[in-house]
N, C-alpha and C positions, 0 to 999 in steps of 0.2 A: 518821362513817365516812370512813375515806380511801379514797384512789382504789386502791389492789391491794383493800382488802377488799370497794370498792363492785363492782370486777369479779369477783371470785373471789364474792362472792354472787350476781350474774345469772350464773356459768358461763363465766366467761373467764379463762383464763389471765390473768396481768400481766404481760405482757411489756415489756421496756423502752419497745418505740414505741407501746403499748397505753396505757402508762401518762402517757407524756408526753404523746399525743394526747388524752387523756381528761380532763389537768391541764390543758390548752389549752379544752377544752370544757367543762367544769364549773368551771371555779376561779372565773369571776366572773359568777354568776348563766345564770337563763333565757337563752337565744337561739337563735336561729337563724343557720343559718350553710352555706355549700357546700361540697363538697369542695376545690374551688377554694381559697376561702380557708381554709377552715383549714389548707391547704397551702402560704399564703404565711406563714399566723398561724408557722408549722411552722420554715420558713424563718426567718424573722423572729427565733427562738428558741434559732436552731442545733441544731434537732432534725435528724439527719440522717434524712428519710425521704422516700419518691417519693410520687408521687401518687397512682401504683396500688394504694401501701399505704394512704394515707389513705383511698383509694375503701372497699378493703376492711373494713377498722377500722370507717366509718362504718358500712357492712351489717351487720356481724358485730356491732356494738354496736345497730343497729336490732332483728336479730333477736332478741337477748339483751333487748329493751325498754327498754333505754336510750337511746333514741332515737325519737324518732317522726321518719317521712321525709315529705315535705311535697312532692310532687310541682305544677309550674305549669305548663299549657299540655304536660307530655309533653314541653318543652324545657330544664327549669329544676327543681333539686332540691333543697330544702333540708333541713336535717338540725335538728331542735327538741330541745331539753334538755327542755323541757315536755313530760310524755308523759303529761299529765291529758287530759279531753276536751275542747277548747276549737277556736277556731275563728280564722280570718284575716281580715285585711287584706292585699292586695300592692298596694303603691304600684307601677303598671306604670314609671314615667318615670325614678325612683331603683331600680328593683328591688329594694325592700325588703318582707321577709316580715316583721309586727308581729300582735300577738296583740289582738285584741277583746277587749275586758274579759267577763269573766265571765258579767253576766247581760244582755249586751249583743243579744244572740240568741236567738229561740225556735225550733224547727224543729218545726213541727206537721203531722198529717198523712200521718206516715211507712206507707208502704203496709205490709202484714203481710208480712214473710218465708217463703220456700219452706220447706216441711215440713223439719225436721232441721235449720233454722240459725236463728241469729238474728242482731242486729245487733249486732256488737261495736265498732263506732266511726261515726261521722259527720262527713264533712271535707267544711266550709264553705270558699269564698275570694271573700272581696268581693273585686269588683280594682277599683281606686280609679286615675283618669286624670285630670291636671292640669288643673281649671276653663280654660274659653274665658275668656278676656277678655272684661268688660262693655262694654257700650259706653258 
């Protein structure tokens, strides 16, 4: 599937900057990534687009489910092409968001849910800080 018809099937118009944003994010596998940088990726590219369109894009592609948003700390956001159920790693020292292999995690134990919902996702984040030096 290419990218107008992967948007036009979750609900999005393909607009020029839709489209080249989303060749930027899907063309070369899984990842994660910021608004930030895919706004320099953008750059980079001679896409002419602001940042605030990037912001939006990202949401508007979140919402549509092409994206999973990967929030750190409430300071720090990234944006996951992977929108299976999987879980994190963030290296705090390099700020890198990496994905834990698959059956790397069990999460047991999950309390019962309030009458009328259940649990539609579970978001793990090891956060991993640079070993002390041995002595």
């Amino acid at each position: 599937m290419n990218i107008s018809e992967k948007l036009r099937s979750a609900g999005l118009r393909p607009t020029r900057q839709r489209v080249a944003l989303a060749s930027l994010l899907f063309g070369s596998g899984d990842r994660h990534v910021t608004a930030e940088e895919l706004h320099e990726e953008a750059v980079q590219a001679d896409v002419p687009v602001s940042l605030a369109t990037v912001y939006n894009t990202l949401n508007q592609f979140t919402s549509a489910h092409l994206l999973r948003e990967v929030a750190i700390d409430g300071t720090k956001t990234y944006f996951d092409t992977n929108t299976s159920n999987h879980y994190h790693f963030y290296l705090e020292t390099a700020g890198e968001l990496v994905d834990i292999p698959g059956n790397g995690l069990e999460v047991l134990g999950l309390p019962t849910p309030p009458d009328g919902t259940v649990v539609s996702q579970i978001d793990v984040i090891v956060r991993l800080a640079d070993a002390p030096d041995a002595p």
